[in-house]
Steps between C-alpha positions, in 0.01 A plus 500: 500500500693751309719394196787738587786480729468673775825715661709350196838606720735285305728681274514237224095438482458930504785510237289220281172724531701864424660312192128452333569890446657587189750772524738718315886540586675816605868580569550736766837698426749766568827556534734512837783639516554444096372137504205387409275320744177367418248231602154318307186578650197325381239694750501828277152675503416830380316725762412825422554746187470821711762502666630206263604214734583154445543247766752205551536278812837420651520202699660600836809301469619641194865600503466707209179744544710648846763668166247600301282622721761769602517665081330780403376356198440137392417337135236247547441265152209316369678180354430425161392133411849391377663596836483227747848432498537907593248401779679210616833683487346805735297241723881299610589544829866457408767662292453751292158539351591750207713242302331471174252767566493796228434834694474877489585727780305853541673816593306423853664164582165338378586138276282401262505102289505517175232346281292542807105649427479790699754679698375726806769723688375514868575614817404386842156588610405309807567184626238308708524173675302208366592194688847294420525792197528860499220677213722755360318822319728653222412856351537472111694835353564330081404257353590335163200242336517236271142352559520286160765296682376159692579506879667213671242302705522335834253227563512171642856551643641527159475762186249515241409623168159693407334308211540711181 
């Protein structure tokens, strides 16, 4: 008899198991119209350096990835250990999700978090359907590193810090 769980189809038990993943924290931002919309995304995986792509996923239902989707250029951040609240702020699903959130605007309509690790201005690539969530492919065209910086980790359903 096999020790595993066969068809695990409920959400909370598949959540449980995807949590034993550690992952970093992205915001996904632009502006629209002048205004700065943004969302957290903790499924950010780099994919390929030539062309440079970087991958997010979007859960279907998002009200947010339908406005952003539609920029030319979007500032995706790495989250820097100290910015959970940032996350938590960008991750609401009310009001507005910039108060208290330092950011910089590029010429391109791309928004960028302060104190974040690495900033990557993108554009839409390709978007493929994976399930309840949409894997969206982002072409990287700058970049600014700070790679001495701790990310923000996801694990467990809450944030972590690496171990010094």
């Amino acid at each position: 008899m096999s020790p595993l769980v066969t068809t695990p189809t409920d959400p909370a038990v598949l959540r449980r198991a995807f949590g034993c993943f550690p992952s970093g924290v992205t915001a996904v931002c632009s502006l629209d119209a002048g205004t700065p919309v943004g969302m957290a995304a903790s499924t950010f995986t780099p994919v390929s350096l030539a062309p440079a792509l970087v991958s997010v996923c979007v859960q279907d239902t998002s009200t947010t990835w339908p406005k952003l989707r539609r920029q030319s250029h979007l500032g995706l951040s790495v989250l820097a250990e100290d910015q959970d609240t940032v996350c938590r702020s960008l991750a609401a699903k009310d009001g507005d999700r910039f108060t208290g959130v330092d950011w910089t605007a590029g010429d391109d309509g791309s928004v960028y978090i302060h104190g974040a690790n690495l900033w990557l201005d993108c554009s839409l690539y390709a978007e493929i359907p994976g399930g309840d969530h949409t894997i969206v492919l982002l072409e990287i065209h700058g970049l600014r590193a700070e790679p001495d910086r701790a990310p923000l980790v996801f694990h467990g359903s809450r944030f972590r810090r690496l171990a010094s």
